[in-house]
Kinemage of the C-alpha trace (Angstrom):
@kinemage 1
@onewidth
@group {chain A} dominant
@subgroup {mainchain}
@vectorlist {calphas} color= white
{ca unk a 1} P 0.654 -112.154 -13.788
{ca unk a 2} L 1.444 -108.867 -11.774
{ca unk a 3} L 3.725 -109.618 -9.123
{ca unk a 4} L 2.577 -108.670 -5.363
{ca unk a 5} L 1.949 -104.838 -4.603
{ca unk a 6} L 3.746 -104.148 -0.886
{ca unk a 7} L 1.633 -101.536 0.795
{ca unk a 8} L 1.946 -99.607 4.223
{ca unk a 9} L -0.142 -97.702 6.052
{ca unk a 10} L 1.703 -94.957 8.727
{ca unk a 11} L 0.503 -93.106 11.499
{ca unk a 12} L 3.351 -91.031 12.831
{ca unk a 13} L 3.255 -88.824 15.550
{ca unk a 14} L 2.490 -85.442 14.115
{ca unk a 15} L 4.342 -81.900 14.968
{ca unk a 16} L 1.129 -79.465 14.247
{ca unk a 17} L 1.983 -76.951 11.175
{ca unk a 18} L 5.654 -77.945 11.143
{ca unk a 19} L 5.706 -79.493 7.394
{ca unk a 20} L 9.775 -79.476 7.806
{ca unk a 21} L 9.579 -81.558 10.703
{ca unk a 22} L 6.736 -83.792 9.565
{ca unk a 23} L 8.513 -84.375 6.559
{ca unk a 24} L 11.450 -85.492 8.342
{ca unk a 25} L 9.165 -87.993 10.373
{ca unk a 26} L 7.787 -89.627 7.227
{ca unk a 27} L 10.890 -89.655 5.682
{ca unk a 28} L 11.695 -92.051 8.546
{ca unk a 29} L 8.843 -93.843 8.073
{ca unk a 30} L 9.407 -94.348 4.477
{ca unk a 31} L 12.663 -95.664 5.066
{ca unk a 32} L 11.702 -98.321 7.943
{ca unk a 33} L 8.649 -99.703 6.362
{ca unk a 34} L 10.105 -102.060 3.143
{ca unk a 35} L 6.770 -101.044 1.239
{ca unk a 36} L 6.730 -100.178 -2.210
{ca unk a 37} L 3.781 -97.461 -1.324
{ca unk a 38} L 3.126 -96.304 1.840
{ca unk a 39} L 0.127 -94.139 2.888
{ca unk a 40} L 0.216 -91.520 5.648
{ca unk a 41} L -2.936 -89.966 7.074
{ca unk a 42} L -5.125 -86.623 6.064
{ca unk a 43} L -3.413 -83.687 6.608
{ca unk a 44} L -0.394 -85.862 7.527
{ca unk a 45} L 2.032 -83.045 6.476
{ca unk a 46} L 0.417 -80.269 8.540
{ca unk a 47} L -1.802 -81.904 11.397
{ca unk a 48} L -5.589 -81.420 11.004
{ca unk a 49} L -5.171 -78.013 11.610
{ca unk a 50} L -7.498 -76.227 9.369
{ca unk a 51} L -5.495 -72.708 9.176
{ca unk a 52} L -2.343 -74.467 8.169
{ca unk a 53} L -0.932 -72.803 5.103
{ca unk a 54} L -1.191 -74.502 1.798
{ca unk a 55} L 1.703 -76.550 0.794
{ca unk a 56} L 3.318 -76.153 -2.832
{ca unk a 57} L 4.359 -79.636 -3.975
{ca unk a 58} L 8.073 -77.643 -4.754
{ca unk a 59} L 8.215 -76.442 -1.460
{ca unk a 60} L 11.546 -77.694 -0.614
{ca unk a 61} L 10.863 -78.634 3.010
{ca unk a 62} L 10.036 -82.072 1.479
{ca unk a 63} L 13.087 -82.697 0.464
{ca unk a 64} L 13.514 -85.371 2.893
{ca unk a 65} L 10.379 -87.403 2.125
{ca unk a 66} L 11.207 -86.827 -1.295
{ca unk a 67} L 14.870 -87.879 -1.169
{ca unk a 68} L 14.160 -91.108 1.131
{ca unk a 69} L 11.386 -92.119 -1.708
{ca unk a 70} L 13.722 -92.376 -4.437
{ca unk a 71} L 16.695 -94.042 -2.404
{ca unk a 72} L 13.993 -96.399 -1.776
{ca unk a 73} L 12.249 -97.111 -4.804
{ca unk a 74} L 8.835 -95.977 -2.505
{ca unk a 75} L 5.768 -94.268 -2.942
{ca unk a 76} L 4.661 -91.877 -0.492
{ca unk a 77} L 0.983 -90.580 -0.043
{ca unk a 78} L 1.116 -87.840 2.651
{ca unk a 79} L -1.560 -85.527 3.045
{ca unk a 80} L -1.408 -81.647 2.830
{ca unk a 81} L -3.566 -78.598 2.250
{ca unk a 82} L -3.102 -77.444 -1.113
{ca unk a 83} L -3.715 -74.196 -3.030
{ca unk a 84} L -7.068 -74.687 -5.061
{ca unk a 85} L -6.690 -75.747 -8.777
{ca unk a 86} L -8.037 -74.068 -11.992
{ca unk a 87} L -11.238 -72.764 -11.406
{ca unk a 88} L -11.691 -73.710 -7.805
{ca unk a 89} L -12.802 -71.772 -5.334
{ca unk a 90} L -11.176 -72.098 -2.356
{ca unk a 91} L -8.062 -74.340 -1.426
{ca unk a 92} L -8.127 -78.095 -1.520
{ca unk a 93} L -7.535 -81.241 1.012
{ca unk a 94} L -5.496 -83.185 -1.089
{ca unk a 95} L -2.979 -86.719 -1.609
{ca unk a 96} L 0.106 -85.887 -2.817
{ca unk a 97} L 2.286 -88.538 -4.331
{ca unk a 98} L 6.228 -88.315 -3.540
{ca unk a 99} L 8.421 -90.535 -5.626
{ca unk a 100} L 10.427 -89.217 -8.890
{ca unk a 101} L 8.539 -86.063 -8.613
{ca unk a 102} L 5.943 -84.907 -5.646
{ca unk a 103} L 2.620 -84.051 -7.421
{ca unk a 104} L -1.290 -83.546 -6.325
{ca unk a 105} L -2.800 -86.852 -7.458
{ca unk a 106} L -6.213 -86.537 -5.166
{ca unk a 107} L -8.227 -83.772 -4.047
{ca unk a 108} L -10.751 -84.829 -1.362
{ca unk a 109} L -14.601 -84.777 -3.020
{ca unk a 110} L -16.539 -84.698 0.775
{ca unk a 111} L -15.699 -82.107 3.330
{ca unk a 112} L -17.063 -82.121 6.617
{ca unk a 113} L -18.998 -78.728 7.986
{ca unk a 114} L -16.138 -77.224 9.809
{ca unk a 115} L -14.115 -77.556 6.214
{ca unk a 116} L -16.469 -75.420 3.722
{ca unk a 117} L -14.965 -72.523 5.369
{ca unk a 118} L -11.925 -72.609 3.495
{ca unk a 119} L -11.562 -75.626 1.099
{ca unk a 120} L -13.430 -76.414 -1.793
{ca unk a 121} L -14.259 -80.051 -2.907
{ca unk a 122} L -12.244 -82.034 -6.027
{ca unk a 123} L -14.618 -82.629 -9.101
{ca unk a 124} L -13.977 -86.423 -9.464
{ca unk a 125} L -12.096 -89.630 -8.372
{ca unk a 126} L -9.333 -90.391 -9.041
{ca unk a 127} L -6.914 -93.696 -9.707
{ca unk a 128} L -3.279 -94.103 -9.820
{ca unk a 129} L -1.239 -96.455 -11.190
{ca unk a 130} L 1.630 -98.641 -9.775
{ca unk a 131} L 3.508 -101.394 -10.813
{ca unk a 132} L 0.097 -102.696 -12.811
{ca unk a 133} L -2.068 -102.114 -9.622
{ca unk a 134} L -4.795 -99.252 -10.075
{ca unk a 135} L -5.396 -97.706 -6.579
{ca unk a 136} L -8.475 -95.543 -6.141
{ca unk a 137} L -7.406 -92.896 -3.561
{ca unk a 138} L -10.098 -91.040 -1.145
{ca unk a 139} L -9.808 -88.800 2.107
{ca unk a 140} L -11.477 -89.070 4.794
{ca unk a 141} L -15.545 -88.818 4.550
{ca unk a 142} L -14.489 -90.315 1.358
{ca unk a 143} L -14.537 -93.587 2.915
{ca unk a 144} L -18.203 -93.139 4.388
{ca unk a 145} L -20.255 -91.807 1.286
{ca unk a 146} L -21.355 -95.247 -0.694
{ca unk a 147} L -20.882 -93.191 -4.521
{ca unk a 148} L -17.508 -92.459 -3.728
{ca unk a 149} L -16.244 -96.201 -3.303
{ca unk a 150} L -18.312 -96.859 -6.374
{ca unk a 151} L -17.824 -93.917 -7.870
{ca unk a 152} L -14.312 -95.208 -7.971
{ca unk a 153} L -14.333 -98.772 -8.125
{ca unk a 154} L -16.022 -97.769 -11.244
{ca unk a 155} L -13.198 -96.697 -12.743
{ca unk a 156} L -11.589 -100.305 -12.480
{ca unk a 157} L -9.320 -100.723 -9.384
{ca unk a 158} L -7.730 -103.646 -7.327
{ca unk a 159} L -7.073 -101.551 -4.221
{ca unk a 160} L -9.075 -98.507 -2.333
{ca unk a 161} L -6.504 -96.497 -0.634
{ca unk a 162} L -7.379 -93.210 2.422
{ca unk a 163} L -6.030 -91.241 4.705
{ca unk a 164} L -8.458 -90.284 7.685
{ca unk a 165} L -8.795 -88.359 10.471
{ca unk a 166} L -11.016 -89.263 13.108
{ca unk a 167} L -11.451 -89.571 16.580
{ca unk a 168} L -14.216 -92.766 16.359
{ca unk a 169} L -12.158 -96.195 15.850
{ca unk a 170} L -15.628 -97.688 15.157
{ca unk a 171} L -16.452 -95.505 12.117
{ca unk a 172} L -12.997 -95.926 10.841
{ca unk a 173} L -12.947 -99.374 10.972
{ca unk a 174} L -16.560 -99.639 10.000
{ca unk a 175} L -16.127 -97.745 6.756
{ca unk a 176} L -13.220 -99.169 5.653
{ca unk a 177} L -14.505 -103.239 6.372
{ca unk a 178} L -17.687 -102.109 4.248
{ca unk a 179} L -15.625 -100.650 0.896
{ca unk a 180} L -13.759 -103.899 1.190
{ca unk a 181} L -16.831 -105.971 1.365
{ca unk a 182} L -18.841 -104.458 -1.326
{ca unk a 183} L -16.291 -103.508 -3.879
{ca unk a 184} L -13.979 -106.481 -3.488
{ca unk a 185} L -11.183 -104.718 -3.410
{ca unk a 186} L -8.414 -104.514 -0.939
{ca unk a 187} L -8.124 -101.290 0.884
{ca unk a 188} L -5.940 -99.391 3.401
{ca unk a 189} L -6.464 -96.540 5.464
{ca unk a 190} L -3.398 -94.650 7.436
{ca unk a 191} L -5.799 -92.908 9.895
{ca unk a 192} L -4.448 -90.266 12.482
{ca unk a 193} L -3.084 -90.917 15.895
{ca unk a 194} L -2.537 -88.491 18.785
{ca unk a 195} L -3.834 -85.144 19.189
{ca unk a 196} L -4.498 -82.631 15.976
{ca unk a 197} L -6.671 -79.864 15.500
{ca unk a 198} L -10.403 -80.836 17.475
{ca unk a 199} L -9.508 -84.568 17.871
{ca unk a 200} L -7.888 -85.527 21.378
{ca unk a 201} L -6.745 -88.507 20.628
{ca unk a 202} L -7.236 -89.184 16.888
{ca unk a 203} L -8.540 -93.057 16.568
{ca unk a 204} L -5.429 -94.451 14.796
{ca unk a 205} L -5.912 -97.897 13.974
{ca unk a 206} L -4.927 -97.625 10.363
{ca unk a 207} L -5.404 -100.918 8.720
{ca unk a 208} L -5.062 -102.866 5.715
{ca unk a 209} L -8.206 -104.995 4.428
{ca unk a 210} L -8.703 -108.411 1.853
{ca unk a 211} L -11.474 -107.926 -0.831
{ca unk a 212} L -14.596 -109.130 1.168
{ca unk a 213} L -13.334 -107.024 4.354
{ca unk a 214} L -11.298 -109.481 6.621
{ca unk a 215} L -8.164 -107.507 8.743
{ca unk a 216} L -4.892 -108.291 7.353
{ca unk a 217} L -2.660 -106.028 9.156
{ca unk a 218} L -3.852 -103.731 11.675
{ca unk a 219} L -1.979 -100.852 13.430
{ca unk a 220} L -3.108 -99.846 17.356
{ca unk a 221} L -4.092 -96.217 18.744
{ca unk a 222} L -1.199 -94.714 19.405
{ca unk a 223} L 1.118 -92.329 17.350
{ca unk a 224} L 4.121 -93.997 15.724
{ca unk a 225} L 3.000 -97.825 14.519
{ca unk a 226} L 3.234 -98.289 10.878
{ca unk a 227} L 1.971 -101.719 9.355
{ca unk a 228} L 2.420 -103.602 6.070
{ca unk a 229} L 0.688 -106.118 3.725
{ca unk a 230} L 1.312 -107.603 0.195
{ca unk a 231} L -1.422 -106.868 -1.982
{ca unk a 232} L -1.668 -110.353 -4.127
{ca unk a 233} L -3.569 -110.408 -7.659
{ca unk a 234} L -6.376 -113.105 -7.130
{ca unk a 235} L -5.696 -116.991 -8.612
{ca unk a 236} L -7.975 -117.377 -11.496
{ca unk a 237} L -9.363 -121.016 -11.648
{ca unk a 238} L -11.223 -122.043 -15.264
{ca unk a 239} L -13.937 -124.169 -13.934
{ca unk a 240} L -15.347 -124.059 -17.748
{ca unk a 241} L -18.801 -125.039 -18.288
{ca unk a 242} L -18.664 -128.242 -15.127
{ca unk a 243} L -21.645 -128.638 -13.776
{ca unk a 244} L -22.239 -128.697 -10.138
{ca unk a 245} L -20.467 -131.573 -8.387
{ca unk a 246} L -17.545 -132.086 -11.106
{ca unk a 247} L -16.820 -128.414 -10.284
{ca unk a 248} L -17.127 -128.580 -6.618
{ca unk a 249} L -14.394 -131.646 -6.444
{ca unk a 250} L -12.196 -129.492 -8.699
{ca unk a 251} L -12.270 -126.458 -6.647
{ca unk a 252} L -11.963 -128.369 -3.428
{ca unk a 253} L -8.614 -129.579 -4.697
{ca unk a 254} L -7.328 -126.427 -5.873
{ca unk a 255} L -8.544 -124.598 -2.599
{ca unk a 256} L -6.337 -127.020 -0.800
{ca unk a 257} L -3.165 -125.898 -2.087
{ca unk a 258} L -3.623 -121.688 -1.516
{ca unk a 259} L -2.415 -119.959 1.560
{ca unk a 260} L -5.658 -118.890 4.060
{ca unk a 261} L -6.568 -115.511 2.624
{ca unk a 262} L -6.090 -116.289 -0.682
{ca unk a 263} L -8.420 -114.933 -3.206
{ca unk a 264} L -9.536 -116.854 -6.221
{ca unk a 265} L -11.983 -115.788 -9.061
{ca unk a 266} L -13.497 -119.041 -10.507
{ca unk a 267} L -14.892 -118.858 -13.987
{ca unk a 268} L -17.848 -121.212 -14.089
{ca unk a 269} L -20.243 -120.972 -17.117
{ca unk a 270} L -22.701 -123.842 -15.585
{ca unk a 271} L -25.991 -122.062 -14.947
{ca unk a 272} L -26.460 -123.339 -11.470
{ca unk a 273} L -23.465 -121.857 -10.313
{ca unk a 274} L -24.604 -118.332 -8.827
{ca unk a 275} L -26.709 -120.451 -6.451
{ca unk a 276} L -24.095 -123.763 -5.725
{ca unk a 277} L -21.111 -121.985 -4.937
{ca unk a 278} L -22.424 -119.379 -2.364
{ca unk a 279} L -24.280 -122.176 -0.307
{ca unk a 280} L -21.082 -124.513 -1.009
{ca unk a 281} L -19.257 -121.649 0.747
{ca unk a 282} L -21.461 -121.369 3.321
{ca unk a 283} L -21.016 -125.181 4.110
{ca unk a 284} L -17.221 -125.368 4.419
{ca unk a 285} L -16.109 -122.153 5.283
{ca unk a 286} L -14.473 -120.495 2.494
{ca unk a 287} L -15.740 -116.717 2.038
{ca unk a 288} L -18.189 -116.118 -1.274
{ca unk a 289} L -17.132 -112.880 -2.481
{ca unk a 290} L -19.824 -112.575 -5.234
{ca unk a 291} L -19.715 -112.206 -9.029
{ca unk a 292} L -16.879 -110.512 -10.524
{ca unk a 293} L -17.668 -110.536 -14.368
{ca unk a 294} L -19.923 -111.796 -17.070
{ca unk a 295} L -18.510 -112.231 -19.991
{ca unk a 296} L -17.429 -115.257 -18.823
{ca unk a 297} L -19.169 -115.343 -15.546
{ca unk a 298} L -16.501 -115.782 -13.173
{ca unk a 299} L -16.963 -115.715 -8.914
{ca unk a 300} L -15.284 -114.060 -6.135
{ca unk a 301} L -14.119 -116.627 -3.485
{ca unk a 302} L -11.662 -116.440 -0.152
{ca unk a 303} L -9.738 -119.170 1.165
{ca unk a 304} L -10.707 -120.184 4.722
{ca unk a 305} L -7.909 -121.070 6.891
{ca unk a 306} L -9.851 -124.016 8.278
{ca unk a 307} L -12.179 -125.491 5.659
{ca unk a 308} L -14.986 -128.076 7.062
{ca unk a 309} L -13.880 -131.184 5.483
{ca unk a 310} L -16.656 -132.870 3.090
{ca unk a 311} L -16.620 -136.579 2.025
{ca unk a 312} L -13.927 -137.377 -1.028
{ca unk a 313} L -16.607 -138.003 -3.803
{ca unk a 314} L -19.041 -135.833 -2.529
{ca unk a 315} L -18.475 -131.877 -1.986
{ca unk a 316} L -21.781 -131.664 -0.284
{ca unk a 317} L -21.658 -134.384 2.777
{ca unk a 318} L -19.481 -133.390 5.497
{ca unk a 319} L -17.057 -135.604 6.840
């Protein structure tokens, strides 16, 4: 089994177009948050400030992100304005990853109106790979255009990871509760705080998400808050070919014994179960996630940290 992914999401205060000094501030970051990946905002490296020169991943004014990632062991995902790629034509919004090396890993697919001016949009998602955990990186609008989370989540991916700029709280958190409830995958967004380019404040309020959309770890408005959560691989529980109440009183006892939050993917060949274990859910508390394969049929379920008790040889009567 994988062990637990550590993940951060950083919203530092932001010194517009000064990459040297930025860099500096998420070195800092890097080194404070005890995450094996941390992700900083769009633009992160520059401010949202659209005229900012593109940033080489050589340029050696991230030499201090850089060098506090490897004494670290961390991952950083900081946003910059890149030159354009083969082909492109016009400069891109773009993830770069800083660890061993710094290199453009994403380059964001949706621009808003204001950004078709200068950058042009990446031809595909994209996924990277850590420690056995395949995160699907967007940017921004990213988050709120549907084929891009499945676009993505398409590609096979335990974890959604952004970094946004808005000024709306509501949309931020909106978007990323709804790629978290229908893809099932955890996600975190490092969204921008304080004032950058045309947003006075930026919303902040980065946050880390369960599959299914509850908050685990949630930052507040201001610059300078940086929060963390372990990303855990889900319990797998054989429930075989049980029909309905022999599988219930199984599950019930293995619930018992996860942390609140935990999720489980129950493999459960009886026919019946696509229609018991939602509505069992639904009675005691736990959170139905939904199918997650089909060959076998296995189920997507959420421990509840206060489960409605039901009577001992009977998973349906409540006690």
């Amino acid at each position: 089994m994988r062990e637990p992914l550590t993940v951060a999401v950083a919203q530092p205060a932001c010194a517009p177009g000064d990459v040297g000094a930025n860099a500096r501030a998420h070195a800092d970051v890097v080194r404070s948050a005890r995450a094996r990946v941390v992700v900083f905002p769009e633009l992160s490296l520059t401010g949202y400030e659209l005229d900012a020169p593109a940033v080489a991943p050589d340029d050696p004014r991230l030499a201090p992100l850089a060098g506090a990632c490897r004494e670290t062991g961390t991952l950083a995902l900081a946003g910059a304005p890149v030159a354009g790629g083969p082909g492109a034509r016009g400069d891109s919004i773009a993830m770069l990853a800083v660890g061993d090396a710094v290199t453009v890993v994403y380059r964001k697919m949706w621009l808003g109106a204001a950004e078709t001016a200068r950058f042009a949009p990446g031809t595909g998602p994209a996924v990277l790979t850590v420690d056995g955990w395949r995160l699907g990186l967007a940017i921004c609008k990213d988050t709120g255009v549907p084929e891009h989370a499945a676009g993505t989540a398409a590609l096979g991916i335990d974890a959604y990871l952004a970094g946004v700029c808005d000024h709306d709280a509501s949309t931020v958190d909106e978007r990323g509760h709804r790629v978290a409830a229908t893809q099932r995958v955890w996600v975190a967004v490092a969204s921008f705080a304080g004032r950058t380019g045309g947003h006075d404040p930026a919303a902040g309020r980065s946050a880390i998400r369960a599959p299914g959309g509850d908050v685990v770890a949630q930052a507040g408005p201001g610059p300078g808050e940086t929060v963390r959560a372990a990303f855990r691989p889900p319990v797998v529980i054989d429930g075989g070919d049980k029909a309905c109440v022999r599988l219930l009183l199984e599950l019930r006892s293995h619930l018992a014994e996860l942390a609140p939050g935990t999720i489980v993917h129950l493999i459960a060949t009886d026919p019946a179960a696509p229609i018991d274990l939602p509505a069992w859910c639904h009675l005691t508390g736990h959170g139905y996630l939904g199918p997650v394969g089909s060959d076998p049929p296995a189920y997507a379920l959420q421990v509840t940290d206060a489960p409605v008790p039901t009577h001992p040889a009977s998973p349906w009567r409540p006690r």
